[in-house]
N, C-alpha and C positions, 0 to 999 in steps of 0.2 A: 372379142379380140383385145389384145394388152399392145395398145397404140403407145404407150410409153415407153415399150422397149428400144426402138430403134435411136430414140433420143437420146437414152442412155450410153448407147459405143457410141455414135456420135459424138456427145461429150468427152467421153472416154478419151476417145481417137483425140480430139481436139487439147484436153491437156495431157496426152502424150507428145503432142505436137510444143507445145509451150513449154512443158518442162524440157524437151530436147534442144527446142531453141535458146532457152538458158541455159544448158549445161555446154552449150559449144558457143554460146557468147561468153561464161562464165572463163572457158579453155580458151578461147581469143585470148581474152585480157590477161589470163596466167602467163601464156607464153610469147604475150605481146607486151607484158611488162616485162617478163625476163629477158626477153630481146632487147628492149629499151635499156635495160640495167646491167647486162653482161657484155651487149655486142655495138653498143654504142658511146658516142663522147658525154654522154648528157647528165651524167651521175657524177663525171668527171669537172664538168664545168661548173653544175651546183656547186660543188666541194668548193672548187675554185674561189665562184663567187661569194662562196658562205666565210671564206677566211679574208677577202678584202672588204666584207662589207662591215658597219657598224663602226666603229671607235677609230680601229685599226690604226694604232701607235705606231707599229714598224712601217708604216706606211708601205705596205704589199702587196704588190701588183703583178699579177697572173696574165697572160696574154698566149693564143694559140694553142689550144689544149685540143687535142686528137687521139684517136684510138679509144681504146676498150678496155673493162676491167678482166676482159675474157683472155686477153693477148699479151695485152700491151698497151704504152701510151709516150705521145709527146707532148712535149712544152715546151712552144717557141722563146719564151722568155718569163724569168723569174725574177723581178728586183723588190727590193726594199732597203728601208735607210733612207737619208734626205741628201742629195746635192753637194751641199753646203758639210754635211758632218762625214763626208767620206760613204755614198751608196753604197751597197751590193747589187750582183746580178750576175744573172748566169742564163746562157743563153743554149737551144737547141737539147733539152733534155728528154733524152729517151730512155727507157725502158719494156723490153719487149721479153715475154716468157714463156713456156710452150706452153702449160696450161694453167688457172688459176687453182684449180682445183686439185690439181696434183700439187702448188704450193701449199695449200690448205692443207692436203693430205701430209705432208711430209716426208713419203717417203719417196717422190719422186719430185726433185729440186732443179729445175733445169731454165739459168736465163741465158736468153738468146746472145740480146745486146744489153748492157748499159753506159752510155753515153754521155759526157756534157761538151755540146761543140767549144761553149767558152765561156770563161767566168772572169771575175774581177771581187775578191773579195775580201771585205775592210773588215779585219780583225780588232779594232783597236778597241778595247772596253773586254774583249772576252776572257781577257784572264779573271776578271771578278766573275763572270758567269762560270768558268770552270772551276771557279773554286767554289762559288753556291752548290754547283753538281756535287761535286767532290763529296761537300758537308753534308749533304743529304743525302748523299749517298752511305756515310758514315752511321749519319742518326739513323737510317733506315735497320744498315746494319744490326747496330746494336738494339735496335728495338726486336728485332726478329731474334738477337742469339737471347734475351730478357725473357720473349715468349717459348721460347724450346722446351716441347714437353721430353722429359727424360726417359721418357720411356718410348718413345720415338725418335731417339738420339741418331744418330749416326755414327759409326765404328770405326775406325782409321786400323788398318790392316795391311802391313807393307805398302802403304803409302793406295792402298787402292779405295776408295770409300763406299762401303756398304749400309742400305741403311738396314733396320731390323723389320721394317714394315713395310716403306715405300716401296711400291712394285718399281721394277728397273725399266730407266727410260727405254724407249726402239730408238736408234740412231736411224735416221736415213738410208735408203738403201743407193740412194741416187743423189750426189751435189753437184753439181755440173754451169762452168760458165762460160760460155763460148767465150764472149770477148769485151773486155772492160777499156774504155778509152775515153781520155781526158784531154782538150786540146784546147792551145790558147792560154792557159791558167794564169791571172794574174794577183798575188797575193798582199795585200800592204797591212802596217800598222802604223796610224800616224805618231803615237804614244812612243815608240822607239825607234821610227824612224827605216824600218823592216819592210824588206821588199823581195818578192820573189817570183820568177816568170817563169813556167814550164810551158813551153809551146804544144809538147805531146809526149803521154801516158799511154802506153796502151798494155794490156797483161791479155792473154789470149790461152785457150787449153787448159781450164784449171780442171780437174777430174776428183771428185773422192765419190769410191763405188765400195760399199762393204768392208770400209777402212784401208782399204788401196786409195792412196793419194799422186793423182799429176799433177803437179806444181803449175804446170806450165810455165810462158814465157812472160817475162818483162820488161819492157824498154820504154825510158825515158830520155827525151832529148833537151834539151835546152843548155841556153849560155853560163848556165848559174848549176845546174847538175845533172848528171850525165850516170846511165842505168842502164846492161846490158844483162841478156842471161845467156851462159856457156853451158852447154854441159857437163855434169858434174864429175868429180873423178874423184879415183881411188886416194883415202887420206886413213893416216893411224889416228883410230878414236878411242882412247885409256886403254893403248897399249894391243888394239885388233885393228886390221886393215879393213877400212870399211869403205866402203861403195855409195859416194855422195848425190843428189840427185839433181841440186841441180848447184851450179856456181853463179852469182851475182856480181857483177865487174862495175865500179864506180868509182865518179870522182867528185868530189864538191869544190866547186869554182870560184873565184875568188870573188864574183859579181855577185855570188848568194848572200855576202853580208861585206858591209867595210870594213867591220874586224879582220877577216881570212886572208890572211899573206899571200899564201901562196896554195896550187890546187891540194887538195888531200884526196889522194885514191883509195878505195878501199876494197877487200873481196866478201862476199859472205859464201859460205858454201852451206848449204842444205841438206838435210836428210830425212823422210819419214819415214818412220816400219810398220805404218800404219795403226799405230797406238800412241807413239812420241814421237817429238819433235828435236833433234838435234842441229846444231848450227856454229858453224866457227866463223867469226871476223877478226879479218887484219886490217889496219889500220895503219896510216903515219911513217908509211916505208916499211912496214913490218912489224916495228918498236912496239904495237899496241896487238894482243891477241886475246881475245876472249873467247870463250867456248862455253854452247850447254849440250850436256851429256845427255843420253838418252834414261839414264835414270833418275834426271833431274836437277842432276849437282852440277855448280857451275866453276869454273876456274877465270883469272884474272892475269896475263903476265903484262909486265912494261918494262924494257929495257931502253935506258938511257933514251929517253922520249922528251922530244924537246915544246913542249907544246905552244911557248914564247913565239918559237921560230913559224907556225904556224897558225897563230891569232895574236893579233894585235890586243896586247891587257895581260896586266901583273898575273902570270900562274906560273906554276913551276916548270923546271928545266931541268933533265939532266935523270928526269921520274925513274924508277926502277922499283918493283913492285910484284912480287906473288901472293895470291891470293885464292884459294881455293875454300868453293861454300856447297854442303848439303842441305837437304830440305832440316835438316834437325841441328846445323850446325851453325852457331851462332858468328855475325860476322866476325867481333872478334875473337874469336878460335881460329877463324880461316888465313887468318895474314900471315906469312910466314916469315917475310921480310921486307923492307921499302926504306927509299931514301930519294930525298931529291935535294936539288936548290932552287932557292926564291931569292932574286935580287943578289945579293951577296951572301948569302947565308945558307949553310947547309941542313936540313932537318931530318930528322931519324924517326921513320914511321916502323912503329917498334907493335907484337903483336897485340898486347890489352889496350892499345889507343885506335884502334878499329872496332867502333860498339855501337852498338843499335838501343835506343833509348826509346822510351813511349811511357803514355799514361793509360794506365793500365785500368781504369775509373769506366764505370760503366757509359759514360757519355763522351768519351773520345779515347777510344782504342785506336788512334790513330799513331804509328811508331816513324820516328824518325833516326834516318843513318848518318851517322858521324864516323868524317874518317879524318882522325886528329894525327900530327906530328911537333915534335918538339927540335928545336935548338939550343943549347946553353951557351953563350955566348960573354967570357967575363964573368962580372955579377948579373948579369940578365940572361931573363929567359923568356924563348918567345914561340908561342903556340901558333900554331897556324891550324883551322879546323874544314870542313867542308859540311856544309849542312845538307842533308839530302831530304826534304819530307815525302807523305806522300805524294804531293801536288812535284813534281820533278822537275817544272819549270818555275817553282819558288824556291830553287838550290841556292848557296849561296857559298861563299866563301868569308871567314872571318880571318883576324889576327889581334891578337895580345900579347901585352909583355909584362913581365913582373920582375920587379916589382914596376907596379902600371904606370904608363907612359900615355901621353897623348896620341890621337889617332895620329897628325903629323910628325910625332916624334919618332912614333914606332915605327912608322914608315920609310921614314928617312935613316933609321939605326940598320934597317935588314937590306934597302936597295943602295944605301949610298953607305953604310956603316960610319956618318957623320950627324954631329947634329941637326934638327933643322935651322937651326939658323944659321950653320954655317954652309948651307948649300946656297949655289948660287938661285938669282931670280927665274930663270928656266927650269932647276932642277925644283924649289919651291914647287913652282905651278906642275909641274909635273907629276911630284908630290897630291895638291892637292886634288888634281883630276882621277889619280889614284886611289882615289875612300870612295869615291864611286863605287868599283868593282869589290869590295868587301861591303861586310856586313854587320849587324850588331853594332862592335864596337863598344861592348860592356868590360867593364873592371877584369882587368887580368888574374885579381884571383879567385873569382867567380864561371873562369872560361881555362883553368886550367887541368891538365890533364892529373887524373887521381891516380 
């Protein structure tokens, strides 16, 4: 008799039994770490803890974090900043999505809610960090146009771009946002003195399906500005009746800045055909209309635009202005005509004084817009320039005369047409409060128009 056989299934049986029992302890911990990691807070609050722990400079503090990377999530409160230097925070932030993995996937994009019940936040120092962006955004730039192989170039083709190798992205077939709201917003800069309180944001129905776009709705309330959407209506768009989609009705309040006299309404009206974007705004009782056309080219009109009358600070009065720009048309070609006054003085914005200037150096292709007008005035002559760079909230306004004059002289020759010293001690100071809102301030025949 072979007494060993029976031992043998025994055994057998026995790590069948063991290895079964690891492969459904092993299937435990799969779908019990995926549970843990998709359908719980806990991945969520690591994260959390892992950006307030150690050094932590901005001093930031995470509190009440809930939900899932599978749905969705909240966060009772976000601050950082110190006390004493002007905090941030932002309270009750949600975000909810129907699936993650159809975010991942991309062709189906669909958030539920995105929310912040309420903020409060100190701007002051961030124009130097938007302008680090900016620069490295640049350098990145040109490092990448440095690296372009030529023979994987990309083609410009009635303005459509093809490349000769990269396969063509999928757009989405699904972007979808039920409902975006903002409420409570508090905004300050101690550095200028800038404050701005939006009580409630909210944008609801935004839809783009297969390049079908619904705008949806947007409304904003508050004391300081004020944001409705109407439906769109029929407008002539270069010369065709077109079918706008949606109209934007606002007004900007005079509690949005101590500069602003008095409210400025304005409309925007919308349009997409589900490839471009077209849009008209009027401004300033009407005086101010800009347009972008569905092929891309943009137009500029101002008639008799008082903008004195509507911010407190030396700028022109009286603006009148055509301007019309394509994608290949440089600004100054587009000006057809312009004229305004400054203080006492009339200036003639003639079309080669609207130019677009840049250095063209592999390390800053960054281009900046001047839009120059001249005076001749007597023997003197006085430029008045607008700087436009990329960074658009380092614009500036300049003024020169030549043959050159002192900052207070030239100022006091264009608003009071006397010298400075013979204005009185209020106009003086008035005068000097005035080099504030310009700029430069270099030799007048280094800043004159060629």
């Amino acid at each position: 008799m072979n007494f060993d056989a029976p031992p043998r299934r025994s055994g057998l049986k026995v790590l069948l039994i063991v290895l079964g029992g690891l492969a459904l302890l092993f299937l435990g911990i799969l779908f019990g770490g995926y549970y843990l990691l998709m359908h719980t807070a806990v991945p969520l609050r690591m994260f959390g803890a892992m950006l307030t722990s150690g050094a932590n400079p901005e001093n930031i503090k995470i509190d009440g974090i809930s939900g899932s990377i599978s749905k969705g999530f909240r966060i009772q409160k976000i601050r950082w900043g110190k006390a004493e230097t002007g905090a941030s925070e932002i309270r009750d932030v949600r975000l909810a999505y129907n699936n993650f993995w159809d975010l991942m996937g991309g062709r189906r994009v669909v958030f539920r809610e995105i929310r912040i019940g309420s903020a409060h936040l100190d701007l002051t120092g961030s124009e130097k960090l938007f302008s680090q962006i900016a620069d490295n955004s640049a350098d990145e730039s040109d490092q990448s146009s440095d690296d372009v192989d030529p023979t994987n170039a990309v083609v410009w083709t009635n303005s459509s771009r093809v490349s000769r190798h990269a396969p063509p992205r999928q757009r989405p077939g699904l972007v979808q946002i039920d409902r975006v709201s903002v409420e409570d917003v508090f905004i300050t800069n101690r550095a200028n003195g800038f404050s701005l309180s939006i009580p409630t944001i909210e944008w609801t129905g935004f839809k783009s399906l297969n390049g079908k776009v619904e705008l949806g709705d947007l409304k904003i309330e508050s004391d300081r500005l004020k944001v409705t959407t109407l439906p769109g209506e029929e407008m002539e768009l270069q010369g065709k009746k077109k079918k706008f989609d949606k109209k934007l009705e606002g007004t900007v309040l005079p509690r949005l800045h101590a500069a602003i006299r008095q409210p400025i309404a304005f409309t925007v009206d919308v349009r997409h055909d589900g490839t471009s974007l077209a849009w008209r705004l009027k401004a300033f009782d009407g005086k101010l209309e800009a347009d972008r056309f569905e092929d891309g080219s943009e137009s500029l009109k101002c008639q008799d635009l008082d903008l004195a009358a509507y911010i407190d600070a030396p700028l022109p009065q009286h603006l009148s202005l055509e301007a019309t720009l394509s994608g290949s048309t440089d600004l100054k070609d587009g000006v057809r005509k312009g004229s305004f006054t400054l203080g006492r003085k009339t200036f003639t914005i003639e079309p080669l004084e609207l130019e677009a200037s840049g250095n063209t150096s592999k390390t800053n292709q960054a281009k900046t817009n001047q839009l120059a007008a001249v005076c001749r005035s007597g023997n003197s002559e006085f430029t008045y320039r607008v700087i436009i760079p990329d960074q658009v909230w380092k614009a500036e306004q300049r003024l020169a005369a030549t043959p050159a004059m002192t900052p207070e002289e030239t100022l006091a020759q264009v608003f009071y047409e006397k010298s400075f010293v013979q204005l009185s001690e209020q106009e003086q100071q008035a005068v000097k409060k005035m080099m504030g809102c310009f700029g430069g301030w270099i030799p007048a025949e280094t800043n004159s128009v060629q």
